[in-house]
KOLDO-817633 format. One line per 8 residues: their letters; for each residue z negated, x negated, y of C-alpha. Coordinates in Angstrom, 2 decimals, padded with zeros to 5 digits. Each point is the difference from the previous one (the first is absolute). Example, Ala and Ser with C-alpha at 12.3 -4.5 7.8 and 13.67 -1.06 7.14 Angstrom:
<rs>
as	-007.80/-012.30/-004.50; 000.66/-001.37/003.44
</rs>
This chain:
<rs>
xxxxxxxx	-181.95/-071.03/111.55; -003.30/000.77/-001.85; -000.62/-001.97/-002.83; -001.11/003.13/-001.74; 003.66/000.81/-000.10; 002.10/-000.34/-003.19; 003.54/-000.07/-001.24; 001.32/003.49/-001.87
xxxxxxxx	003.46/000.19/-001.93; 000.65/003.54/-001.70; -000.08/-000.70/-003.91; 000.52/003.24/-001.96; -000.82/-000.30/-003.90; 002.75/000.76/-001.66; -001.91/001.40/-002.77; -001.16/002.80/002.72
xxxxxxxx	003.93/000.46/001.20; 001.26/000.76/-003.14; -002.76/002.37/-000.41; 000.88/001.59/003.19; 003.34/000.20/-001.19; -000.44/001.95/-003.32; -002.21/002.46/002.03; 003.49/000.77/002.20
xxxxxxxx	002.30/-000.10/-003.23; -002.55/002.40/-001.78; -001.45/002.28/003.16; 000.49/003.49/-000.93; 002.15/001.23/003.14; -000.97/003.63/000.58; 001.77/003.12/000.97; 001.45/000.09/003.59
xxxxxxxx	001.82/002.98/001.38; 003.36/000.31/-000.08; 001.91/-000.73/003.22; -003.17/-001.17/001.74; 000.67/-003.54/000.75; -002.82/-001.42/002.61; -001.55/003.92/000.82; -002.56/000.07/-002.52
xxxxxxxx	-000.61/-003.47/000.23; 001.32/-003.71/-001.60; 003.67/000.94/-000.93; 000.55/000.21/-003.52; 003.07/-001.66/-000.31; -000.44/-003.04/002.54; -003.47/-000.39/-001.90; 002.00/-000.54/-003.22
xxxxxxxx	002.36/-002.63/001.93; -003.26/-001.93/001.04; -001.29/-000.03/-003.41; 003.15/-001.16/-001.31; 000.36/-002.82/002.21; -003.73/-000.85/-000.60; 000.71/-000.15/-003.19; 003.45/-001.36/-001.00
xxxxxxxx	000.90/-001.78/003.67; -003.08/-000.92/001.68; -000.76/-003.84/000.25; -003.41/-000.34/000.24; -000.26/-003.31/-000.26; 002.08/-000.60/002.84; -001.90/002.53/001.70; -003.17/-002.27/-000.39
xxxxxxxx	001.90/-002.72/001.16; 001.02/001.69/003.40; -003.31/000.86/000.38; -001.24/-003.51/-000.12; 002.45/-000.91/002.46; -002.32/-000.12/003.09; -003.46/-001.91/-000.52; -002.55/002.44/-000.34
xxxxxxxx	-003.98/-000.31/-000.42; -003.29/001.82/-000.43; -003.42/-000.43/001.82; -002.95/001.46/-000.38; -000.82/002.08/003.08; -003.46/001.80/000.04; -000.06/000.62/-003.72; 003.46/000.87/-000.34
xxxxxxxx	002.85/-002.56/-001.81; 003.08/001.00/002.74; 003.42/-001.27/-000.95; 002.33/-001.05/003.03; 003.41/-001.64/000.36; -000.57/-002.69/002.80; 003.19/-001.46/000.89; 000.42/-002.51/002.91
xxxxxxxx	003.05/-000.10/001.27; 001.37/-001.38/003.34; -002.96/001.21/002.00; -002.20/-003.06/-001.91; -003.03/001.76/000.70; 000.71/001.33/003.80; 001.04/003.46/-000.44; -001.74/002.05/-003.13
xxxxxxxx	000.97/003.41/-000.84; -002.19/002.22/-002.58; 002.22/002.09/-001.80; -001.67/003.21/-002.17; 001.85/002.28/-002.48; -001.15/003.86/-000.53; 000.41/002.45/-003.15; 002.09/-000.65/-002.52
xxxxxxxx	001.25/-002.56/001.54; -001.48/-003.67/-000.59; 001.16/-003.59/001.56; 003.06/-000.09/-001.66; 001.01/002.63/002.68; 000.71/-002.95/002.56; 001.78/-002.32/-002.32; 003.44/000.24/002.10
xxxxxxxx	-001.96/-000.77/003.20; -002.07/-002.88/-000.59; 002.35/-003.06/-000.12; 001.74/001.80/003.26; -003.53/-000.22/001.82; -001.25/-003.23/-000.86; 003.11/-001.42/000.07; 002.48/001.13/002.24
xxxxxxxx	002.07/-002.91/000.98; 001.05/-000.01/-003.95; 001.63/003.50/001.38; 001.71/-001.20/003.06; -003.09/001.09/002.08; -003.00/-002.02/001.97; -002.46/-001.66/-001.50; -002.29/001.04/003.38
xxxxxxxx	000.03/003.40/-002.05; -001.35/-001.13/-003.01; -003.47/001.09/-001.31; -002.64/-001.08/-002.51; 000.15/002.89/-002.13; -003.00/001.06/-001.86; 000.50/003.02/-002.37; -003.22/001.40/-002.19
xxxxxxxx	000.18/002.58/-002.99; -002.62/002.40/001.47; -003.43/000.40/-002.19; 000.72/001.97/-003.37; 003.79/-000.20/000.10; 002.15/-003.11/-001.53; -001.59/-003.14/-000.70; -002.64/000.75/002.26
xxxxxxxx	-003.29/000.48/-001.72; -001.23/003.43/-000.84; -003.04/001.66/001.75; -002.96/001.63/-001.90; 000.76/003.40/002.42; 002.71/001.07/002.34; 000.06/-001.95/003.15; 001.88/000.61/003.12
xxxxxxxx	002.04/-001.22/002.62; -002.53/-000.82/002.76; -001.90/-002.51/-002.49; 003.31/-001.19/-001.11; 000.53/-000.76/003.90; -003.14/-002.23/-000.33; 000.81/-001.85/-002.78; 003.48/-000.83/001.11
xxxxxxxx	-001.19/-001.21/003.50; -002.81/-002.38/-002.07; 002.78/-001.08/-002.25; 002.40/-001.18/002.95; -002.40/-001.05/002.31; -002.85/-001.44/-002.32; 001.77/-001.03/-003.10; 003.73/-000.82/001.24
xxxxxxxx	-001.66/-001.50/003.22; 002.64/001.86/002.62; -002.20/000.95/003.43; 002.28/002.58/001.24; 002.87/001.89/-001.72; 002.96/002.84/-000.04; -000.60/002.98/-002.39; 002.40/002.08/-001.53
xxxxxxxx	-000.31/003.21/-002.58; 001.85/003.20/-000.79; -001.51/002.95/-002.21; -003.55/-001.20/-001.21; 000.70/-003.14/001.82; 001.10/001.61/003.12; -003.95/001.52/-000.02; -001.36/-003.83/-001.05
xxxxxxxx	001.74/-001.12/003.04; -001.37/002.66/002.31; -003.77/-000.92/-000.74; 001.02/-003.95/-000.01; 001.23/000.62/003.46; -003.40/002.41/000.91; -002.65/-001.43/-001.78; 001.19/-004.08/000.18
xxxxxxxx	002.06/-000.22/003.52; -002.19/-003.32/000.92; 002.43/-001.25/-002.68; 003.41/002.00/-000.45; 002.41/-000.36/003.09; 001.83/002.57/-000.92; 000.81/002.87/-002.46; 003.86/001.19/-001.49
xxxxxxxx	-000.12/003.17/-002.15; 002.86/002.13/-001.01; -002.09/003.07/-001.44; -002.89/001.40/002.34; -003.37/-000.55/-001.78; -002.98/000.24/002.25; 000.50/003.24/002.40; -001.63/001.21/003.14
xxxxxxxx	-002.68/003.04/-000.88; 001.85/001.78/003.06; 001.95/002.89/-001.40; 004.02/-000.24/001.04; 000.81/001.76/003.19; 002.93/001.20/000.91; 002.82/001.36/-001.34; 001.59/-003.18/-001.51
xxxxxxxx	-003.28/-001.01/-001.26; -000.91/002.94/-001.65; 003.21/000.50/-001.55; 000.14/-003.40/-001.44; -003.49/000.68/-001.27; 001.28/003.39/-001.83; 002.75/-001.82/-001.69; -001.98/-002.33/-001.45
xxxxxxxx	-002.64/002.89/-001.44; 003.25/001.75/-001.56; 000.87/-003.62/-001.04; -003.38/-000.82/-001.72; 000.30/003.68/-001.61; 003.32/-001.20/-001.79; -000.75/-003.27/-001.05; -003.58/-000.79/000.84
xxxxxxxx	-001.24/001.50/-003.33; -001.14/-003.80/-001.30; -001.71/-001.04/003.11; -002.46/003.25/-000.39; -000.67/-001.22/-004.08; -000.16/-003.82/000.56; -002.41/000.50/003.06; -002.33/002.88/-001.83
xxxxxxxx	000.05/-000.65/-003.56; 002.17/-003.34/-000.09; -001.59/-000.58/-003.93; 001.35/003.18/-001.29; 003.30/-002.05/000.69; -001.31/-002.81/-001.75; -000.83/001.14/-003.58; 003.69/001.81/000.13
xxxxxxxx	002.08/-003.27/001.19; -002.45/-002.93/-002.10; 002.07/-001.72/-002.56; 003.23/002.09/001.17; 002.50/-001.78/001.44; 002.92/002.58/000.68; -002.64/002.54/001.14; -001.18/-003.04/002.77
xxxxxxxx	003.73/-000.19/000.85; 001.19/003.09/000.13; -002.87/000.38/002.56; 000.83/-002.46/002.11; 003.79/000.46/-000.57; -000.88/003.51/001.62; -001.46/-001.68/003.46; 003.01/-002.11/000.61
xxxxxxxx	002.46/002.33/-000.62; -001.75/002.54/002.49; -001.15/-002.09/002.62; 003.16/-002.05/-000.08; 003.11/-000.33/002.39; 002.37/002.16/-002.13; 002.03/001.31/002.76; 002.82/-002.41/-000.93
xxxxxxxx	-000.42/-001.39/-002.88; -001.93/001.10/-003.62; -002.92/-001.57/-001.27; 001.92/-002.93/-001.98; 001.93/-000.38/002.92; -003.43/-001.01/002.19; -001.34/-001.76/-003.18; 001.32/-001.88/-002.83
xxxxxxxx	-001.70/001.06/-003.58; -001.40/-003.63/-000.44; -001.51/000.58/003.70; -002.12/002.88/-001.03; -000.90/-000.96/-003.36; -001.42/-003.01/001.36; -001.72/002.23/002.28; -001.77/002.05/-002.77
xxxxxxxx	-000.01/-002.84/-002.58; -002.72/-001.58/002.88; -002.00/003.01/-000.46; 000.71/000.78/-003.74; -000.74/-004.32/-000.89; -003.29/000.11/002.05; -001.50/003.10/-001.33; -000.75/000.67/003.48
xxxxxxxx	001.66/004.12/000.34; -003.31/001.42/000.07; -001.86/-002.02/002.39; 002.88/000.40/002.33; -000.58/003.69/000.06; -003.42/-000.65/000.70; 000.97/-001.15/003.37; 000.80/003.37/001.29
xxxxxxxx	-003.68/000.93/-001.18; -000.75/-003.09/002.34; 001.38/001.53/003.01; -002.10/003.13/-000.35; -003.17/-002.26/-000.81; 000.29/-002.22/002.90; 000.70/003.57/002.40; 003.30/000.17/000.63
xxxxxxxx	002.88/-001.36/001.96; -001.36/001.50/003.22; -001.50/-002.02/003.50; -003.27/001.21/001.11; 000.89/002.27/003.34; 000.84/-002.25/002.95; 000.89/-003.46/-002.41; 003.21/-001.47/000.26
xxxxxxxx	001.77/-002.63/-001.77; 000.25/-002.48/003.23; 001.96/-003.10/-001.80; 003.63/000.03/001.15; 001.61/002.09/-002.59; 003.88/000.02/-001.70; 001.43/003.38/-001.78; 003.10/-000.18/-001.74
xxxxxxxx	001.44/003.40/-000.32; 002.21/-000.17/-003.32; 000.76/003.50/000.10; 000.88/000.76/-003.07; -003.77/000.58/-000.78; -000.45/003.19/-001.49; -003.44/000.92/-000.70; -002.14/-002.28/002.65
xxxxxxxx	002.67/000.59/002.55; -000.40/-001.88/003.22; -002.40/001.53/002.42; 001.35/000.59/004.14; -000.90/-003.18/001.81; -002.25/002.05/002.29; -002.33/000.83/-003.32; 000.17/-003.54/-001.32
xxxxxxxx	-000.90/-001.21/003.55; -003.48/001.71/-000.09; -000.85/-002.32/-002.66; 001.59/-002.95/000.54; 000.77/-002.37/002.64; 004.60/000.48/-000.46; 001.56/-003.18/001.54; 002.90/000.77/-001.94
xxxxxxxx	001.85/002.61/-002.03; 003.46/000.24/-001.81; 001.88/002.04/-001.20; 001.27/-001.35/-002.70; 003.76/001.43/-001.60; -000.75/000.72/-003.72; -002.64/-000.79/-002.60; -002.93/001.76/-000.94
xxxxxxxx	-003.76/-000.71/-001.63; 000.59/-003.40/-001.51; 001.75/-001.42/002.86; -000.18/-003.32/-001.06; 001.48/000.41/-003.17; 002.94/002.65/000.89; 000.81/-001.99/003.26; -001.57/-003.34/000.02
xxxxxxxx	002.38/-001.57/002.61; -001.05/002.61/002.35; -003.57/-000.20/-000.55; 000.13/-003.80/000.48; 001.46/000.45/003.33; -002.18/002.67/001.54; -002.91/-002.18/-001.13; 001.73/-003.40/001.78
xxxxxxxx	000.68/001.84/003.08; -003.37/001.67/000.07; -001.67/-003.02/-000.31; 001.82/-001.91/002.85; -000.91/002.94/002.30; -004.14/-000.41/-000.95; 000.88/-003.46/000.45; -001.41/-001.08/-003.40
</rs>
């Protein structure tokens, strides 16, 4: 390991929590309509809940403490300060495994999966299946450091392949993404195959520029327009005017969570169970107290901007993603449903696909046991 790499521990200033606080206690709720529960947006009445809990229930102090639980760093990587988790398990070193969050989620997202992949014999499992895992905030979100403009997901590629393979010293390595980090993972696996072996993503990022064809194709591509109509109304702000955002959420706490609140309760398994039945309270407030704590709301948005700067999540006719490739199917993915294997094919090299019986956009969190297992038994068929 670089020597330009140093120890991080979370520290919030309690001075700045109990600020935070009285900002919940006195936030002027507005007017909702009547009988309109998630339709119009955040829910009025589970928002209240939330802020309650935040409030009068919420530990944060033993929220820091979980999140100091795994040893975590930051490095500077071509002018930007990226924060990582870098936990070395059973693998010592063999077998590493970049892990990247998306939008709003944050490295917290794979806290019920780490111990399970770097240490699986503590589960009743092998340790051959262990990994090295390293997991980064990505550039303007968390404890990551925050860029002067937006910046997107192909240099975020870059610097995560310089961090593993320049600053953490690892040759060759396993990538692994969904949402934002499904896209990350897609150019790692383009842009930097002399050094990843292979690529796991449970959210399509990088497409083909081939239209679908056929009927299953095209149909899967209308649902997804009708789904982007319905719920797709943030992607169009954050990636065209993501700072109009910014001056409304600054300084607001329940306006940054009821925001976020929104995403995971649409893009969420709810077939079964509700959204507290997926999540506990403390497990999304620790969620939004990483974005609330860092101030870093607004340059998240900016990443969408990022995507638009950079050109898109499209190949270049004729490319292909040619790195053996994993997709986990967790199907209950509403709004970036998962694509027919024949379109995902065009752009990437499928060695294997499941179909995977519930979850939805944040696999990892809403069903870490069988995220961890489609990752093991991807990885033993690539060999890594």
């Amino acid at each position: 390991m670089s020597s330009a790499v140093r120890p991080f521990t979370v520290a919030w200033d309690e001075t700045r929590v109990e600020q935070v606080m009285n900002q919940i206690r006195t936030y002027p709720f507005p007017p909702a309509p009547v009988g309109g529960g998630w339709t119009y947006g955040c829910d009025a009445d589970f928002l209240k809940t939330v802020c309650d809990h935040w409030t009068g229930a919420y530990d944060w102090r033993a929220a820091q403490d979980e999140l100091n639980r795994f040893p975590q760093f930051t490095a500077e990587v071509d002018g930007y300060e990226l924060h990582f988790l870098h936990v070395v398990g059973e693998a010592k070193g063999q077998r590493p495994l970049l892990i990247t969050h998306g939008w709003p989620g944050s490295v917290y997202e794979f806290w019920g999966a780490i111990e399970k992949l770097a240490y699986p014999s503590r589960f009743g499992g092998e340790a051959s299946d262990a990994f090295d895992l390293v997991i980064p905030s990505l550039p303007g979100f968390g404890f990551s450091s925050r860029p002067a403009r937006p910046v997107g997901q192909r240099t975020t590629a870059r610097l995560f392949d310089t961090l593993m393979t320049k600053v953490l010293g690892y040759p060759r390595y396993m990538a692994q993404g969904g949402d934002w980090g499904g896209l990350v993972t897609g150019w790692l696996g383009f842009d930097h195959a002399a050094h990843v072996h292979a690529i796991h993503i449970n959210m399509l990022g990088l497409r083909s520029s081939a239209p679908p064809q056929g009927e299953v194709e095209i149909a899967w591509a209308e649902r997804g327009r009708f789904a982007m109509q319905v719920m797709g109304a943030y992607f169009l702000l954050q990636a065209s005017k993501p700072q109009s955002l910014a001056w409304a959420m600054a300084g607001n706490p329940v306006g940054q969570a009821a925001w976020i609140l929104e995403r995971f309760h649409d893009w969420s398994d709810l077939r079964v169970k509700d959204l507290q039945g997926v999540y506990s309270l403390d497990q999304l407030l620790t969620n939004i107290m990483i974005y609330v704590m860092t101030d870093a709301f607004t340059t998240s948005v900016w990443y969408y901007r990022g995507l638009i700067e950079e050109g898109g999540a499209e190949l270049a006719p004729g490319q292909r993603i040619e790195v053996p490739t994993g997709f986990a199917n967790f199907p209950g993915e509403a709004l970036y449903s998962a694509p027919p294997r024949s379109y995902a094919e065009r752009a990437y090299n499928i060695v294997r696909w499941t179909d995977l019986p519930r979850g939805g956009h944040f696999a990892c969190m809403e069903e870490p046991d069988l995220f961890v297992e489609d990752v093991r038994a991807f990885a033993r068929e690539v060999a890594f």
